[in-house]
C-alpha positions as CSV (number, residue, x, y, z in Angstrom):
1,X,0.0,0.0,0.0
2,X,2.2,2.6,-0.9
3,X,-0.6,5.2,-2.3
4,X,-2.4,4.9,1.4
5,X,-5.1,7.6,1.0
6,X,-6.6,8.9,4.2
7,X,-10.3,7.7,4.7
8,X,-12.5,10.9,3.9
9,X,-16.0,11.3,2.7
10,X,-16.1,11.8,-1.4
11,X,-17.2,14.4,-3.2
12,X,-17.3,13.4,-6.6
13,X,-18.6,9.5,-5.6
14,X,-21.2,11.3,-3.6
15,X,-25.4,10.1,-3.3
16,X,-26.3,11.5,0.1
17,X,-23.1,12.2,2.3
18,X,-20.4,10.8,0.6
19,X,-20.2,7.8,3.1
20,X,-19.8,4.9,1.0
21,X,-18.2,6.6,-2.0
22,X,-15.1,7.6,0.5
23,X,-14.5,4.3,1.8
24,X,-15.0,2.7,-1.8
25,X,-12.3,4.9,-3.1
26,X,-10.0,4.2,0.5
27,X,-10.0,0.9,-0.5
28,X,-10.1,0.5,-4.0
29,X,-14.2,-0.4,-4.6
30,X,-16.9,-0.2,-6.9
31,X,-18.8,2.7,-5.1
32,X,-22.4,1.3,-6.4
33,X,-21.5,-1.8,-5.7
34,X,-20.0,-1.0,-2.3
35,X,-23.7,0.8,-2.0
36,X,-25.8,-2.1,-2.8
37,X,-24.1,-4.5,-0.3
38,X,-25.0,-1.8,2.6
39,X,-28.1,-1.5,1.8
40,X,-28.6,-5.3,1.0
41,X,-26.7,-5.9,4.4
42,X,-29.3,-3.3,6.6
43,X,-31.9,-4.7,4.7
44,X,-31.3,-8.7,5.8
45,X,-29.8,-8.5,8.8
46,X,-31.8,-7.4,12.1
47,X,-28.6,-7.1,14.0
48,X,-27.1,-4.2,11.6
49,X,-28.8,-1.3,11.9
50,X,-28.0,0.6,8.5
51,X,-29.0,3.7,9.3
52,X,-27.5,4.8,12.5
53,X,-24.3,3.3,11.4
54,X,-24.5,5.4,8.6
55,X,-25.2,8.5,10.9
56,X,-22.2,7.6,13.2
57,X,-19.8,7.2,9.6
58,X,-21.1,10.4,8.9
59,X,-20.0,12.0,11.5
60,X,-17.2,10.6,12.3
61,X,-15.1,10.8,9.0
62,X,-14.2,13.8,7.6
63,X,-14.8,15.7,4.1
64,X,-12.6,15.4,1.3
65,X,-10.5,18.8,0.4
């Protein structure tokens, strides 16, 4: 890992925050795809809840630029 980006939110792979596009481009995703697993994942699973996790990311990690 020698072109180790610091995780921020994006602002070019952005839908509503910029959550998911920032850590698909930290670690070298497919942003939409990245997307649809989230979703999929909140969706499915009673013990993830999608939502406030996304909140919390939101907050927590900063904007790009």
């Amino acid at each position: 890992m020698t072109d180790a980006r610091p995780l921020r939110r994006s602002r070019r792979n952005r839908v509503v925050a910029g959550v998911m596009g920032g850590i698909a481009e930290h670690f070298g995703l497919n942003p939409t795809g990245l997307r649809v697993v989230y979703v999929v994942g909140s969706i499915v699973s009673a013990a993830f809840p999608g939502l406030l996790v996304y909140l919390i990311l939101w907050l927590l990690i900063p904007q790009d630029g």
